[in-house]
GUDOMAR-997673 format. One line per field, with one value per residue (C-alpha): residue number from 1; residue in three letters; x, y, z. Coordinates in steps of 0.001 Angstrom, whole numbers, plus 500000, padded with zeros to 6 digits. Layout:
num = [NUM/...] $
residu = [ALA/...] $
x = [X/...] $
y = [Y/...] $
z = [Z/...] $
REM end
This chain:
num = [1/2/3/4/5/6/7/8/9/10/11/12/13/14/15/16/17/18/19/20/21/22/23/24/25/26/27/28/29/30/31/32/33/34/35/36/37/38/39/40/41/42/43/44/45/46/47/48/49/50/51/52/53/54/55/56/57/58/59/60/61/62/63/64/65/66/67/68/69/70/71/72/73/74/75/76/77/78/79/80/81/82/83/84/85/86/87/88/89/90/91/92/93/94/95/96/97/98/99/100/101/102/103/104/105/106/107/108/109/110/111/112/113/114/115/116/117/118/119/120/121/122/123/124/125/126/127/128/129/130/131/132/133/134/135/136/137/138/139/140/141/142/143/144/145/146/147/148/149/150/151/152/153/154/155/156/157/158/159/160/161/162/163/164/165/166/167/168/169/170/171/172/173/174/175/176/177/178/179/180/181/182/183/184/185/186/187/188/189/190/191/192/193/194/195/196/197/198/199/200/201/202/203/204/205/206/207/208/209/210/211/212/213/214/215/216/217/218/219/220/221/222/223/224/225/226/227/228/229/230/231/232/233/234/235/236/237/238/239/240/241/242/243/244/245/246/247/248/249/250/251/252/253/254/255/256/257/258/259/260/261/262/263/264/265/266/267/268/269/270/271/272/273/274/275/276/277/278/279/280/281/282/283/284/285/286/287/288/289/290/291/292/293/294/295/296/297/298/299/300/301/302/303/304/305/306/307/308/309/310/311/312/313/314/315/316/317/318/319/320/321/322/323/324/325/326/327/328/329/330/331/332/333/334/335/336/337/338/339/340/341/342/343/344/345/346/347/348/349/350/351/352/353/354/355/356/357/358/359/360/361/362/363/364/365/366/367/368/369/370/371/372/373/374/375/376/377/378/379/380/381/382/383/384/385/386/387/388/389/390/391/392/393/394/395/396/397/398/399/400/401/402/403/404/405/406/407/408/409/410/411/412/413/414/415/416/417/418/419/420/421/422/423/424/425/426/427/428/429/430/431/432/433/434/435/436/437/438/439/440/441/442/443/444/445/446/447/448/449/450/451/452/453/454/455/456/457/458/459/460/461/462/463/464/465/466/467/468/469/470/471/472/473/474/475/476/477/478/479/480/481/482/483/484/485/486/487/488/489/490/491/492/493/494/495/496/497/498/499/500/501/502/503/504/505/506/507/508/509/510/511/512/513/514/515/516/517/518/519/520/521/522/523/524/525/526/527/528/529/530/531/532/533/534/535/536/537/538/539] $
residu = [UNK/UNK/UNK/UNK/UNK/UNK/UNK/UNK/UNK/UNK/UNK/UNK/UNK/UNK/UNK/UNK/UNK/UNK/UNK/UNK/UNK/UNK/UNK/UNK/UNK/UNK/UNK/UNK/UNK/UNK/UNK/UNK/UNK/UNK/UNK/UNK/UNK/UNK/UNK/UNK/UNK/UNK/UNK/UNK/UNK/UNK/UNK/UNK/UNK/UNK/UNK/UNK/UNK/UNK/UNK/UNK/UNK/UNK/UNK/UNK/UNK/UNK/UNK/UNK/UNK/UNK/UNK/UNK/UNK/UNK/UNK/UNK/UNK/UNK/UNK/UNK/UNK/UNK/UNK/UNK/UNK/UNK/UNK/UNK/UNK/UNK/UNK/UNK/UNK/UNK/UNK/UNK/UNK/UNK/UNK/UNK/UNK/UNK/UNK/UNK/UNK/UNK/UNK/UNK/UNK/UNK/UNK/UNK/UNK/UNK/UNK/UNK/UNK/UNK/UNK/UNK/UNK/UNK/UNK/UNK/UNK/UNK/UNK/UNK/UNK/UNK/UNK/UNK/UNK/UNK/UNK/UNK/UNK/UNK/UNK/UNK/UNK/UNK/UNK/UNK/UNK/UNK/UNK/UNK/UNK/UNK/UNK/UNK/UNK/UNK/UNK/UNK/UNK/UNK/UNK/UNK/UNK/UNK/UNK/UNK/UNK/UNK/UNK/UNK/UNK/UNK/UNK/UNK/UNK/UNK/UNK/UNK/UNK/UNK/UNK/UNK/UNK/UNK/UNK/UNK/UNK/UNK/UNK/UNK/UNK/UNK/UNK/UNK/UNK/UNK/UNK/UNK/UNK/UNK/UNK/UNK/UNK/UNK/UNK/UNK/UNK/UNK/UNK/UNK/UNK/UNK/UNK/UNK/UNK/UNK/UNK/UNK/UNK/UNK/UNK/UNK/UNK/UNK/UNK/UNK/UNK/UNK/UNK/UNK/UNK/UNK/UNK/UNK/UNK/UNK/UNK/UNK/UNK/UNK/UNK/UNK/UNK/UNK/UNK/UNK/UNK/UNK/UNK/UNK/UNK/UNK/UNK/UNK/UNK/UNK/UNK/UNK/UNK/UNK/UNK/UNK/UNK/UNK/UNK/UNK/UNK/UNK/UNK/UNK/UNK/UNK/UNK/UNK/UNK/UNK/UNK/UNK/UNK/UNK/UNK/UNK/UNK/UNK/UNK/UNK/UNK/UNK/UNK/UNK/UNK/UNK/UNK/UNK/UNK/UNK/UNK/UNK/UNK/UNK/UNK/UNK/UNK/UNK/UNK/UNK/UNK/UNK/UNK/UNK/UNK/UNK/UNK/UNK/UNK/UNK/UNK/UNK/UNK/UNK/UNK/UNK/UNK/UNK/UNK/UNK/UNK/UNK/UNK/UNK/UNK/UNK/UNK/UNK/UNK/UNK/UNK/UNK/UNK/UNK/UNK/UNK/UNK/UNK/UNK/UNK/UNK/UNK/UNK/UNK/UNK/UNK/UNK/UNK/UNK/UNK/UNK/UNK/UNK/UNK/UNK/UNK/UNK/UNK/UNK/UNK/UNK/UNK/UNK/UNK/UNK/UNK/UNK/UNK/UNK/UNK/UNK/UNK/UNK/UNK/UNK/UNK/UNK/UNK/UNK/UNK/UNK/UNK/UNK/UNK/UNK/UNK/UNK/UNK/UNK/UNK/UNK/UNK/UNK/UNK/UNK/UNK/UNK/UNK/UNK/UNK/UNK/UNK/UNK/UNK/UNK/UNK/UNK/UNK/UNK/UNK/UNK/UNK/UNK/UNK/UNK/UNK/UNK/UNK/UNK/UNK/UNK/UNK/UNK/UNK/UNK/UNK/UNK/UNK/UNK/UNK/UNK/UNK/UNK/UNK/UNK/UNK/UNK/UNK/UNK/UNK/UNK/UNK/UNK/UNK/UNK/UNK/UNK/UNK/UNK/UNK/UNK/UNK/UNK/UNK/UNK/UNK/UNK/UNK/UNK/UNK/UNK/UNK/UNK/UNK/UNK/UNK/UNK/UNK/UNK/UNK/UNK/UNK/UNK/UNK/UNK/UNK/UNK/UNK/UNK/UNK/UNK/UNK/UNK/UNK/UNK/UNK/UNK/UNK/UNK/UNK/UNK/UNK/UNK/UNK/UNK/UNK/UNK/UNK/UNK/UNK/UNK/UNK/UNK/UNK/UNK/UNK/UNK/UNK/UNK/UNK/UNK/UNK/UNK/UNK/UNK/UNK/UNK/UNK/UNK/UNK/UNK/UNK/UNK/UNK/UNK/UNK/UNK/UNK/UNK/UNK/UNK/UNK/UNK/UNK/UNK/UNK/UNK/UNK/UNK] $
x = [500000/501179/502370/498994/501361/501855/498139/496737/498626/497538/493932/494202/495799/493096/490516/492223/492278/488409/487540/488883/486728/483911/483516/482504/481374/484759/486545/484770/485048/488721/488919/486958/489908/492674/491332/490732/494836/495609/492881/494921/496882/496621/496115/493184/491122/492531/490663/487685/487343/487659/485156/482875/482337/481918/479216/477304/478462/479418/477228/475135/478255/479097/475623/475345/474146/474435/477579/479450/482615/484552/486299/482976/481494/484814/484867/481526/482135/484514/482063/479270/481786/483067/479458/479014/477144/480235/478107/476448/480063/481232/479133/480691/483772/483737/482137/484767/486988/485209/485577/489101/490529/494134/493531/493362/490247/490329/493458/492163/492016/488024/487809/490374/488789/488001/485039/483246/483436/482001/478959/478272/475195/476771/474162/474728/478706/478125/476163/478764/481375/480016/479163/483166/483848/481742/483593/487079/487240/488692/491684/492078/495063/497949/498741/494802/495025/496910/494457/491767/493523/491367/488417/489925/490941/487360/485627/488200/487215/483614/483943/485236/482088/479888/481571/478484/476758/477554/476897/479745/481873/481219/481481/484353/486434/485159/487527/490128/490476/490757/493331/495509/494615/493753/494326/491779/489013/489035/488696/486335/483785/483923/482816/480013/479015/478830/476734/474033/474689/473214/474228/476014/477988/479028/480030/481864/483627/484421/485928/488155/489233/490347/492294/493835/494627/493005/491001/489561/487736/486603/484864/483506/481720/480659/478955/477546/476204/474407/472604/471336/470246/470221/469016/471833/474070/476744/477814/478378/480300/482345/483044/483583/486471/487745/488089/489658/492404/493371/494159/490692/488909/486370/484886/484826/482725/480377/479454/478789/476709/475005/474117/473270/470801/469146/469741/471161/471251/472404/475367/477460/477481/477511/480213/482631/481535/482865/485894/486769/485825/488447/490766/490587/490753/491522/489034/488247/484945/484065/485578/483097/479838/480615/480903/477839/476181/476851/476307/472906/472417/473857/471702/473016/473453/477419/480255/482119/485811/485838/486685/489136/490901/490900/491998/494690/498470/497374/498207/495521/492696/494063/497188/499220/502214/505907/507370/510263/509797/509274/508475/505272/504865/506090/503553/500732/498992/500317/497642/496525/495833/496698/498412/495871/494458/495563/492320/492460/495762/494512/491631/493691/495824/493229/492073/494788/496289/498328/496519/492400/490414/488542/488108/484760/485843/488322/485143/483788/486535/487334/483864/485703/486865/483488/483958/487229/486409/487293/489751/491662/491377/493127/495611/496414/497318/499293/500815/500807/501674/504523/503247/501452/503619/502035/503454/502271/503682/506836/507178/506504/508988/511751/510998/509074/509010/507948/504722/503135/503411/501527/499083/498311/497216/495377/493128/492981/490822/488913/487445/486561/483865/482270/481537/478202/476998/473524/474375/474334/477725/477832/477946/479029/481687/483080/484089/485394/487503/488992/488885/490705/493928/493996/494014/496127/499787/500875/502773/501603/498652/497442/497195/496183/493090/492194/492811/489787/487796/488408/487383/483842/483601/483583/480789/478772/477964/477078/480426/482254/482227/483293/486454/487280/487832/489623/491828/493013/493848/495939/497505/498475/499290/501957/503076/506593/506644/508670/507598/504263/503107/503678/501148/499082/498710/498131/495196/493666/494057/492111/489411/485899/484640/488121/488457/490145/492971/493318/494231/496303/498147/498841/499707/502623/503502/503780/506006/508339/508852/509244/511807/513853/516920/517031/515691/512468/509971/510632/510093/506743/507181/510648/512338/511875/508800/506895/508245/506318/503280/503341/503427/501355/498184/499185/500449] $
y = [500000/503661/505370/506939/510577/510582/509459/512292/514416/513079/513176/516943/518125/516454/517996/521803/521621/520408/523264/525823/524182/524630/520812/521021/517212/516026/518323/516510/512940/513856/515787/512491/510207/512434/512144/508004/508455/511297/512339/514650/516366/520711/521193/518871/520706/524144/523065/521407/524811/526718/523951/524595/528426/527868/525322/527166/524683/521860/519194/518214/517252/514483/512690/509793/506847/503354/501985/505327/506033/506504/509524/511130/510503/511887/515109/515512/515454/518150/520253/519538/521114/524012/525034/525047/521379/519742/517257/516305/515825/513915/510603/510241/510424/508222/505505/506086/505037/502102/500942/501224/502063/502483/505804/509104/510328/512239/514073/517430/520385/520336/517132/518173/521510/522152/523828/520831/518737/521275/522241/518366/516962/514211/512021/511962/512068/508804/507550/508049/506446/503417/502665/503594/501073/497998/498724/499016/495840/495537/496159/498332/497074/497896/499677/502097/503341/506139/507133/506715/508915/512405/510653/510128/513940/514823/512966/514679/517606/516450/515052/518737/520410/517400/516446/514421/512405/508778/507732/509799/508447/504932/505430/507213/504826/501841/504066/504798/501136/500027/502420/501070/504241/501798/504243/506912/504184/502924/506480/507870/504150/504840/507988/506596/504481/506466/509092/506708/502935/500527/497275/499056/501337/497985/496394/499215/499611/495272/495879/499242/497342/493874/495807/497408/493601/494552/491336/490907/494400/493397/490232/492297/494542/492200/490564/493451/493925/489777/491092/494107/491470/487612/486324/488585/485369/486921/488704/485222/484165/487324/486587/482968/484004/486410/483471/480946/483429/483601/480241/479804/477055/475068/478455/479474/476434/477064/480114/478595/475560/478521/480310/477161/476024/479222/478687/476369/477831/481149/481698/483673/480742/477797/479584/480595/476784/474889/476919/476426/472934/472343/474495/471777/468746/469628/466603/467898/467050/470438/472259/469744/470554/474208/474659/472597/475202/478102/476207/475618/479212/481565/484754/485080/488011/488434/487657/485067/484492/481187/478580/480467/481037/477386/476365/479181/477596/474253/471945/471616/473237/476635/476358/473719/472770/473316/470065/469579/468758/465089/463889/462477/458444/456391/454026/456575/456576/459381/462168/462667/466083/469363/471792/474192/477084/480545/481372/478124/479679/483508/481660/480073/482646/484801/481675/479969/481041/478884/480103/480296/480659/476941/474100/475595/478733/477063/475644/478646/480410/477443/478862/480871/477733/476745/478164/476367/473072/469476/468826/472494/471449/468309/469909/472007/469056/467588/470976/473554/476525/479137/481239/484702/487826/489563/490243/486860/484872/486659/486189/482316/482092/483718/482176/478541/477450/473855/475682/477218/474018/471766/474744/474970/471216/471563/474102/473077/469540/472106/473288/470007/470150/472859/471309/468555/469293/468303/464555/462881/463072/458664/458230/461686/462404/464875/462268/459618/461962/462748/459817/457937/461171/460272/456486/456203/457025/457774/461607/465103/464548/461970/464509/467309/465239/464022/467704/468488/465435/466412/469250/468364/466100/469396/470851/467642/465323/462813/462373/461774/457869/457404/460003/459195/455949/456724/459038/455872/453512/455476/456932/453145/452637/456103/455093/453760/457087/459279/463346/462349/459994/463053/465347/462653/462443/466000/465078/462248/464528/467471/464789/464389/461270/460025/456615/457501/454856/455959/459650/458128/456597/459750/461345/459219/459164/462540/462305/460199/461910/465257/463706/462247/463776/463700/466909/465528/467552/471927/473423/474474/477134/478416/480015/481213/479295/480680/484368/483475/482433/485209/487879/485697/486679/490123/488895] $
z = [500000/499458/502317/503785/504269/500144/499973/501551/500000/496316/497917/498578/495499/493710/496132/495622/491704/492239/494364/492274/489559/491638/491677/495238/495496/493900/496116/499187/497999/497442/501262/502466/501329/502256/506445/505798/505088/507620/509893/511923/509212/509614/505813/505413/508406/506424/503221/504828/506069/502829/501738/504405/503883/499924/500712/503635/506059/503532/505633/502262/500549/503505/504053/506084/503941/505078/505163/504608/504139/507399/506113/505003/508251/510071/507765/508873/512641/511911/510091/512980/515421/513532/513197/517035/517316/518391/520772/516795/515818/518645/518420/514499/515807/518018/515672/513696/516577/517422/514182/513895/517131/516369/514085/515296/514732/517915/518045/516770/518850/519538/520921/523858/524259/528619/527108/525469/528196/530235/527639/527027/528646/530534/529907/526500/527013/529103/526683/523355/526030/526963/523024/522513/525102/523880/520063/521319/523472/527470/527616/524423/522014/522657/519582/519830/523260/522021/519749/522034/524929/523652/524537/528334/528302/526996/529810/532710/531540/531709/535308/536618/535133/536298/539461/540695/537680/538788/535403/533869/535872/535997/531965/532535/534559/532364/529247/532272/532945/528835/528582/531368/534056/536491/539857/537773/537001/540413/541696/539163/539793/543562/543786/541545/543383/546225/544973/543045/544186/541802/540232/537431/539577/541418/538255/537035/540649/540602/536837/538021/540931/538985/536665/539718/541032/543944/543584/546832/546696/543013/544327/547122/544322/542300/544855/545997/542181/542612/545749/543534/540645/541335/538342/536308/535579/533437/537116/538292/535630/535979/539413/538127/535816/538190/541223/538321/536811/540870/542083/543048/540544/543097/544268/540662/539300/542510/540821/537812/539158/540820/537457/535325/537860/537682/534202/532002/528797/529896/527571/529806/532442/529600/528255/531393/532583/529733/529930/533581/533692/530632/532161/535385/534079/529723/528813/525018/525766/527233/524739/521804/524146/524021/520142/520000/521827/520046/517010/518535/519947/517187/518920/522000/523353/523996/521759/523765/523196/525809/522475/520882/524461/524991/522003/521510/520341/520457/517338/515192/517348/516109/514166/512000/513643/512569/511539/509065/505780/504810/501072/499628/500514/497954/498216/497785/494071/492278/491522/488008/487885/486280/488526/489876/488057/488698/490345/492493/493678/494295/496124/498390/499363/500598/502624/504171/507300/509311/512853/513076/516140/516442/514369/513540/512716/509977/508607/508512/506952/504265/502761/500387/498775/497526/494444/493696/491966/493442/490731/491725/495278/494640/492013/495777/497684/495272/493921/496881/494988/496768/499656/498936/498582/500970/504700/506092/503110/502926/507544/506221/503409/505434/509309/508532/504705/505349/507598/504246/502105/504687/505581/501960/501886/505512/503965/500402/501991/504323/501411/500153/502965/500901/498050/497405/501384/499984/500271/503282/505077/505287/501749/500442/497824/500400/502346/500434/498617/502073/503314/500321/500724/504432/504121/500908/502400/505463/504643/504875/503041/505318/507890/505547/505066/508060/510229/507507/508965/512232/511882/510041/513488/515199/513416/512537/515501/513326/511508/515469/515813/511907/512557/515871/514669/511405/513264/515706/513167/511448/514603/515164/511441/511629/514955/513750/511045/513163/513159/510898/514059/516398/514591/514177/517709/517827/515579/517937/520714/518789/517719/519324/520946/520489/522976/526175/525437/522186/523809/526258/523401/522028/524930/525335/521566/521885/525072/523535/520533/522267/524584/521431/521247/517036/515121/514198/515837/515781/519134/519458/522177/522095/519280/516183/515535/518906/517885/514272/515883/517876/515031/512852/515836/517052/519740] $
REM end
């Protein structure tokens, strides 16, 4: 991509030689992209200016249609606060933030002003706050907070003018506490709670005070908030996570068999349960019954993270393992294919990724294979092409070369899933195509194909017993196939309904391949592969 500095700057010559035309619609498309590039830049704001007293205000030339453009709807914050309607302006802004929280949006003069924060209705500044907060996560990344500072400065301001609306400042320390101002959210949810006590002031007060680490204050609060509201379960499972994360697992699951027999498909508490029972005894079993509920219960009412967070860096539930590089079977029948088409290729490096959040998530994803054929698919796994030039390719080409060849074959039989999902899954062609690459070597594309049955077992309870016991005979059949028998084992263990002795087999394959002192299996955790892992998921 061009640098966004040299983009701007094409954006506003375009935008000056259109104003001089009198093109005043060009000349704010053209303004529109140049604050997408460089919202904070002092030219842009000069001309958008210029732009605005040509135009009477200029606020027809930047409507707000669905799914505008975030520049459009930035420029017109601006123009909403130089015509003195700055709490107009505001909301757009921060919308703008929420949707991409690591811009500056906010770092113009107005937005820091002492006087907007005292003309504000707090109400309404609480309000825009809280809707800021739910967009840019808890805590905000790293790389926004930042960006999102102005908005902290903005409410300060606020809470001088407005020294005793609690629900300012329970908004306000929520933002303190994303940002990593612990000591101010604890001090600004406090006081809230003092003036106006209510359940939300508690849970805003429990939240400052766990980001503080004062933890047995936070548990104090957001008890306080269950005596306000008993039958609001996602408190429990809040104090739940917060007893589990501190040594404290029995008194967490309490809570939880608290909450689910209040309520037993209350997401919050099916959620936080399956992930603390996992995290006591990490039977795969909890982890299976959780994505079958929310494959069962796709409205709930939060966005729950629990999966991905169990599943996170562990082979095949969320990312192909390193391995080194081993070559095709010799006793598997050679494919007869042509190598893959050009749009096979293109389609598959937008796909493939060699980390995803769940098994059913890579199903999900591996949708935007369906419109490569079978034949292409197969042409893949025999063929993978090189890895994309783009930064993720390139960190794979340079770190972990062997990683992009097998992740091309891992994803190029997920998408084989796609394709004829009318037929019954028994006797389907999706199937015995992947079933005939897993049993028909024992190599890379034996595990290639079966990750991809796996990971139909995740999403399809019916497919479980025929899998699971796929998956342990050829665990036994690779079991003298040094590296390939490792991540095969990886496989069982990642496998639903998988026998307990066949996971105890694994277990120790794993063991004793981990413990041999030849270079066939890549550290995992250590090195230059963990670093790549790392980068590969922002981490």
């Amino acid at each position: 991509m061009d640098d966004p500095r040299r983009s701007a700057d094409r954006d506003l010559e375009q935008a000056r030689a259109a104003l001089e035309r009198g093109e005043m619609h060009h000349a704010a498309d053209h303004l529109a992209g140049a604050i997408a590039h460089a919202p904070t830049l002092p030219e842009i704001h000069e001309l958008l200016s210029h732009l605005a007293a040509r135009a009477d205000g200029g606020l027809e030339l930047f409507p707000l249609e669905q799914h505008a453009f975030v520049g459009t709807v930035v420029a017109r914050a601006h123009l909403l606060a130089a015509a003195g309607r700055p709490e107009d302006g505001l909301p757009l802004l921060a919308a703008a933030s929420g949707h991409t929280p690591d811009v500056d949006w906010a770092g113009v003069p107005w937005v820091s002003d002492p006087q907007l924060g005292a003309r504000m209705e707090p109400g309404l500044l609480a309000r825009i706050v809280m809707q800021l907060c739910t967009a840019v996560g808890d805590p905000a990344p790293e790389a926004g907070q930042a960006a999102l500072r102005p908005y902290l400065t903005l409410v300060r301001h606020a809470v001088r003018a407005h020294a005793d609306h609690a629900m300012l400042l329970g908004a306000g320390s929520a933002l303190a506490r994303r940002l990593g101002e612990a000591t101010q959210a604890v001090e600004w949810a406090a006081r809230g709670a003092r003036l106006r006590p209510s359940k939300l002031a508690e849970i805003w007060l429990g939240y400052a005070y766990r980001s503080a680490g004062r933890i047995p204050e936070s548990l104090a609060a957001l008890r306080r908030a269950v005596m306000y509201d008993p039958d609001d379960l996602s408190v429990y499972a809040d104090i739940a996570g917060t007893l589990a994360d501190h040594g404290r697992l029995d008194d967490a699951l309490d809570w939880i068999d608290r909450a689910l027999a209040k309520n037993p498909e209350d997401d919050c508490a099916v959620h936080t349960g399956y992930r603390l029972r996992y995290r006591a005894d990490g039977d795969l079993a909890h982890l299976v019954r959780l994505a079958d509920f929310q494959r069962d219960h796709i409205d709930d009412t939060h966005e729950h993270a629990d999966l991905a967070e169990c599943c996170a860096d562990h082979p095949w539930l969320s990312r192909v393992p390193s391995a080194v590089d081993t070559p095709p079977d010799p006793d598997r029948e050679p494919f007869v294919c042509d190598p893959p088409s050009a749009a096979a290729v293109e389609r598959l490096h937008r796909v493939a990724h060699p980390l995803w959040a769940h098994p059913p998530a890579a199903y999900d994803a591996a949708l935007g294979l369906v419109l490569v054929e079978p034949e292409d698919l197969l042409a893949l796994v025999a063929h993978p092409p090189p890895a994309p030039d783009d930064e993720v390719g390139r960190a794979l080409a340079a770190h972990d070369p062997v990683l992009w060849g097998r992740c091309a074959q891992a994803w190029a039989c997920l998408g084989m899933l796609h394709h004829s999902t009318e037929e019954p899954w028994a006797d389907s062609t999706r199937r015995h195509l992947l079933v005939e690459l897993a049993t028909g070597g024992l190599d890379r594309i034996t595990e290639a194909a079966l990750f991809a049955l796996v990971t139909y077992a995740w999403v399809d309870p019916s497919a479980r017993p025929d899998v699971a016991a796929l998956v342990a005979r050829r665990l036994d059949e690779a079991a003298a196939t040094a590296g390939l028998a490792w991540s095969l084992a990886h496989l069982a263990l990642a496998t639903p309904d998988v026998a307990p002795a066949v996971r105890e087999r694994a277990a120790a394959i794993i063991k004793a391949e981990e413990n041999y002192t030849g270079p066939l299996i890549p550290r995992q955790r250590n090195g230059r592969a963990g670093r790549l892992r790392r980068w590969l998921s922002g981490r």
